[in-house]
C-alpha positions, 0 to 999 in steps of 0.5 A: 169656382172650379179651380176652389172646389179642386183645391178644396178636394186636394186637401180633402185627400190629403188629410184623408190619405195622412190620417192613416198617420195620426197615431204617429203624432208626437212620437218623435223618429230617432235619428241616431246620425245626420248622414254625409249624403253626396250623390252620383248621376247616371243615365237615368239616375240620380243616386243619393248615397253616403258610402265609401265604397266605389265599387258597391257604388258602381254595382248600384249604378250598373243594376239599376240601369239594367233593371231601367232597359228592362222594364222599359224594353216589357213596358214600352215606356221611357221615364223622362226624369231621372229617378232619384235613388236614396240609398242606405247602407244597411236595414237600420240606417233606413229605419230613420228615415223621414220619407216614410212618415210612420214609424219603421219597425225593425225588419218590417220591409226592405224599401219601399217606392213614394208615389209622390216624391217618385223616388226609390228608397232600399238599403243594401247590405246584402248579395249583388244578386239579392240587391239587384232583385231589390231594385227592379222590384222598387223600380217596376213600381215606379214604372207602374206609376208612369203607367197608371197615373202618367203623371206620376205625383197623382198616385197619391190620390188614387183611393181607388187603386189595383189590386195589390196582387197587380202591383206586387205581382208584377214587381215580383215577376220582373225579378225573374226569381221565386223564393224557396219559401214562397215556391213551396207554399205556392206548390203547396196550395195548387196541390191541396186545391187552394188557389186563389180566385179572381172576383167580379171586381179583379181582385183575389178572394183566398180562404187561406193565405197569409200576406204573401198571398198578392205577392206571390200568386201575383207572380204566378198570375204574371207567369200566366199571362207572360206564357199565354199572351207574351209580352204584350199581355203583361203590358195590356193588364198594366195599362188595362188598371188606368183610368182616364181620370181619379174619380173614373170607375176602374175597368177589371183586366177581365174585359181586357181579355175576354175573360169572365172570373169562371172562365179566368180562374178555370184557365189559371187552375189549368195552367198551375196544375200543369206547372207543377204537375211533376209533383202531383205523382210523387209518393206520400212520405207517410207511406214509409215513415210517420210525422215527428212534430208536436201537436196542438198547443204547439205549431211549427218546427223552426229548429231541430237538434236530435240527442246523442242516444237518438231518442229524443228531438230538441225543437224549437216552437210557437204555443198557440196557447201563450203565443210564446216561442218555447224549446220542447222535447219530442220523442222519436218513437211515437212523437209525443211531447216529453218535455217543455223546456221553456215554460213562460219563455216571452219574446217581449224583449226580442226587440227593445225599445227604449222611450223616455218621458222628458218630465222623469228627468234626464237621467235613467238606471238599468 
């Protein structure tokens, strides 16, 4: 009866888990080219791949032990199976894949880590520095699945997951690495007083923030942790997010280390301010000069060219109005809006997708 009411549930799941999926349901994934995989083993890897280049092969080969030593040097843990590694050459090869089982927009992620399948999936057309980040950031999720799940296929059941800025956090940190961007929205928000709290269940309540927000203050969370409590307290808020079983209530890292959310997120403000404490006294550039950017409708500033006679700007935008990228004229002497360039600009075609209806016939005009 028991072993009944367990299949039972593991179908419950895994119809629940797929749903997400349906409306996928006979979109067929385009496979423009079956790949020649072959494949090449390590010391703790199995790396699939179709390149013919060795020493990119051996570059993947090299970063990824060493992401390997790393991880299980910090964690204390030993991945027994070799981890498969799919590698695709570039961003849209990986867009046909068929281990993810949505639909891949182009540019949406650069790899991802299955929690069933346990394998890591990236593509690398880029700098050995760039993929090496790449790896040991997939790699620590599957670290933190052996962690969390020990055996690490359960992953897929878990509905009740750590927070993302636990997971993501923790990948990002291992890269040793801060993105320009992400750094200045970081230094950005700790000076304006927005930094994200931590909330009775452990996870991060931000009034402003964008998707970024788990992966980055993630990171800044990890740096806390790392400086505070050594290495030891990275590991102890890894293992405090397991649970002695799927339906068990998850504990917060807050118990882990005598925290309360007040308590926490006073020590955290305290240690983001001090980190960049270097730029609270700096100047206003306002005190020395104005703002040249449009106004509202317009948003951002992506691009910038000045005119020969110095008295305009060129400036490329989004109208918050049409939701459309536009080309404006802006005046350098008082910063209004000369000129829209490109009015009714649309960026539907940026990315084309062509889709046929087998009953119109095999044929098409462009």
């Amino acid at each position: 009866m028991k072993k009944t009411t367990f299949a039972f549930f593991c179908l419950f799941c895994a119809a629940v888990l797929f749903g997400q999926y349906s409306y996928y349901y006979g979109k067929n994934k385009i496979v423009r080219q079956a790949f020649p995989w072959k494949y090449a083993d390590t010391k703790n890897f199995r790396i699939y791949h179709y390149m013919d280049d060795p020493e990119l092969l051996g570059r993947v080969a090299r970063e990824a032990e060493k992401a390997y030593e790393k991880l299980s040097s910090l964690l204390n843990v030993t991945i027994e199976e070799k981890t498969p590694i799919i590698f695709y050459n570039k961003q849209t090869d990986l867009e046909q894949t068929n281990l993810f089982p949505g639909i891949i927009p182009p540019g949406s992620f650069e790899g991802f880590t299955e929690p069933v399948g346990k394998r890591v999936v990236i593509y690398g057309n880029r700098s050995s520095e760039d993929l090496g980040r790449l790896i040991i950031h997939e790699l620590s999720h599957s670290f933190e699945n052996a962690i969390l799940y020990r055996n690490r296929s359960l992953g897929m059941f878990d509905f009740n997951r750590p927070p993302l800025w636990v997971m993501e956090g923790f990948a990002e940190f291992m890269t040793d690495y801060w993105d320009s961007f992400s750094l200045m929205t970081i230094i950005d928000n700790v000076l304006s007083d927005r930094i994200p709290e931590i909330q009775e269940n452990g996870d991060i309540r931000a009034d402003y923030g964008n998707n970024r927000t788990p992966y980055d203050f993630g990171h800044l969370m990890y740096d806390f942790f790392y400086e505070k409590f050594g290495k030891k307290g990275v590991r102890d808020l890894l293992y405090s997010q397991r649970r002695p079983a799927l339906v068990s209530k998850r504990r917060t890292f807050l118990e882990q280390f005598n925290f309360v959310p007040k308590t926490f997120n006073y020590e955290f403000k305290k240690y983001a301010r001090n980190r960049f404490k270097t730029f609270i006294g700096r100047e206003n550039p306002e005190d020395y000069s104005f703002i040249i950017g449009p106004d509202f409708p317009f948003a951002y500033s992506f691009s910038h060219q000045v005119s020969p006679g110095g008295e305009l700007l060129a400036v490329v935008t989004v109208n918050y109005r049409t939701y459309k990228i536009e080309i404006i004229l802006v005046s350098l002497k008082d910063g209004k809006v000369i000129k829209n360039v490109t009015p009714g600009y649309k960026s539907t075609y940026d990315g084309i997708e062509i889709k046929f209806v087998p009953s119109d016939g095999r044929s098409f005009s462009w």
